[in-house]
Structures are given as structure tokens and as C-alpha cells.
C-alpha positions, 0 to 999 in steps of 0.5 A, a space after each residue: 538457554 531457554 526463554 520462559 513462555 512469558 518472556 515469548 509472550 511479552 516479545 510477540 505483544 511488543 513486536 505486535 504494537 512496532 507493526 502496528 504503529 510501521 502499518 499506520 505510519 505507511 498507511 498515512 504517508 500513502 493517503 497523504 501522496 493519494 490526497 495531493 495528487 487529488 485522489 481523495 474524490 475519486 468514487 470508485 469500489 474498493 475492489 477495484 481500487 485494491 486491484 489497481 493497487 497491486 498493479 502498482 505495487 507488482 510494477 514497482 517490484 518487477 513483476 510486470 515486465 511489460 508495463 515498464 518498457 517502452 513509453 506506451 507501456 509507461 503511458 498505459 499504466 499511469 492511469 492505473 497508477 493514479 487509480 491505486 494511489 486512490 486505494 492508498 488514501 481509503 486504506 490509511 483511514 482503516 488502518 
């Protein structure tokens, strides 16, 4: 059973908007923990910003060993955790 192309179309339209609406929806949840740790006047480039957030994001998945271990490590990081937190309140604006 085949589906028409049509149907494929209506499909990936619809899947398209649940994306979108899930991409807003974390992008505001982030700015709103950005904006209440005092991140909103932060000036600091966008790339920079977006570096310091996949740092946060790798630490949370695992992907840093280091920065999860003892508390030097977790004291280093949470400068850097603060700077990434920023980048999550610039992005909820553009997404």
C-alpha cells in the first residue's frame, strides 16, 4: 500500500509546523531561564556565545569527561555555563 505523493506532502507539511512550534517552544523555555539568571545584558558576539553553548550542551550529554568530575572542574564550567545560558535567550528571539 502505497501512500500518493499528495498525502507524503500533507505529511511532511504537518510534521514541518510540529517542529517548528517544539523549536519555539524550547527556544523561549531557555530565554526564560537565560533572562532569570540575569543573562539578558550580557554583551558578548554571537559566536562566542554559541561556543560556550555547545560546551554546555556536550557537558550535559557526556561528551566532556573532564568538566564533570571533581570540583575544580564543575567550578570551571559554570562560568561557561552562564555564558551559554546567554546564547539561549538571543536564539529564542530568532527562532
Amino acid at each position: 500500500m502505497k501512500k500518493p505523493s499528495s498525502r507524503i506532502r500533507d505529511e511532511i507539511a504537518r510534521l514541518q509546523e510540529q517542529l517548528k512550534v517544539a523549536e519555539t517552544r524550547e527556544a523561549e523555555r531557555i530565554g526564560r531561564i537565560a533572562l532569570k539568571a540575569g543573562l539578558g545584558e550580557i554583551e558578548i558576539e554571537e559566536a562566542e556565545l554559541q561556543a560556550a553553548f555547545e560546551q554546555l550542551s556536550k557537558r550535559f550529554r557526556g561528551g566532556q569527561g573532564a568538566t564533570t568530575g571533581g570540583k575544580k572542574g564543575a567550578g570551571d564550567s559554570s562560568g561557561q555555563a552562564s555564558d551559554a545560558s546567554g546564547a539561549g535567550a538571543g536564539s529564542a528571539g530568532e527562532a
